[in-house]
C-alpha positions, 0 to 999 in steps of 0.5 A, a space after each residue: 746505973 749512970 749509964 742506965 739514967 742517961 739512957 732513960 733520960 735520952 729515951 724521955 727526951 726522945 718521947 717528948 720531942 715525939 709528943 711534941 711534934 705530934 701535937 704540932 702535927 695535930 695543930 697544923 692538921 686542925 687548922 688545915 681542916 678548919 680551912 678547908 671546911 670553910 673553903 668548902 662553906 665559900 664555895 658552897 655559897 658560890 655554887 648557890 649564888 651562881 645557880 641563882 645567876 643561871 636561873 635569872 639568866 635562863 629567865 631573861 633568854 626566855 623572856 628576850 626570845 618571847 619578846 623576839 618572836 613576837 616582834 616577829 609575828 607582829 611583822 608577820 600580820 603587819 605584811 600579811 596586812 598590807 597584802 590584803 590592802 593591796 589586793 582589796 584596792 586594786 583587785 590585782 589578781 597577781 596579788 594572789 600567788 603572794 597572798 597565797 605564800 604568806 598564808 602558807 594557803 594549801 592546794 586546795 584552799 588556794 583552788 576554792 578562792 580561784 573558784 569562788 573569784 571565777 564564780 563571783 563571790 568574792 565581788 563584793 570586795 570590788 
């Protein structure tokens, strides 16, 4: 029977040390998820704040490449201007072939300037 106690004694213990780790366990693997669900929260809030960033970064690129090409086109008109100041002041025939170019003047529209010069109806430009 004295053996029979101490067996049971030794069995209690062993359950308990058991429980006790297991809710150890349990605590330790709590606390592992709370971290992690607020890890989960952070990098969620990270995902949105630099997808925020992105869009405003797509936004000024477009806005710097519009800003861009319209700094281009302004360039464009102002030599394609000077151009045409140049050819009404002189009359400069080889004034044509540039003007043609910065045109982008087809075949045929460049064949009818040609024609209406030979002709006379661009005179008045004189």
């Amino acid at each position: 029977n004295v053996d029979m106690a101490v067996v049971e004694q030794r069995i209690q213990a062993a359950r308990e040390e058991v429980e006790r780790k297991a809710a150890q366990e349990r605590q330790a693997f709590s606390l592992h998820n709370q971290r992690m669900q607020e890890e989960l929260v952070s990098a969620k809030s990270m995902q949105d704040l630099l997808s925020r960033q992105n869009e405003l970064l797509k936004d000024q690129l477009r806005e710097s490449e519009q800003a861009r090409d319209r700094a281009d086109k302004v360039q464009q008109i102002e030599y394609v201007k000077n151009i045409i100041v140049k050819y009404l002041e002189t009359n400069d025939r080889q004034m044509l072939p540039v003007l043609f170019t910065a045109l982008h003047l087809s075949d045929n529209d460049q064949s009818r300037i040609r024609s209406g010069q030979e002709k006379g109806v661009l005179a008045w430009f004189k």
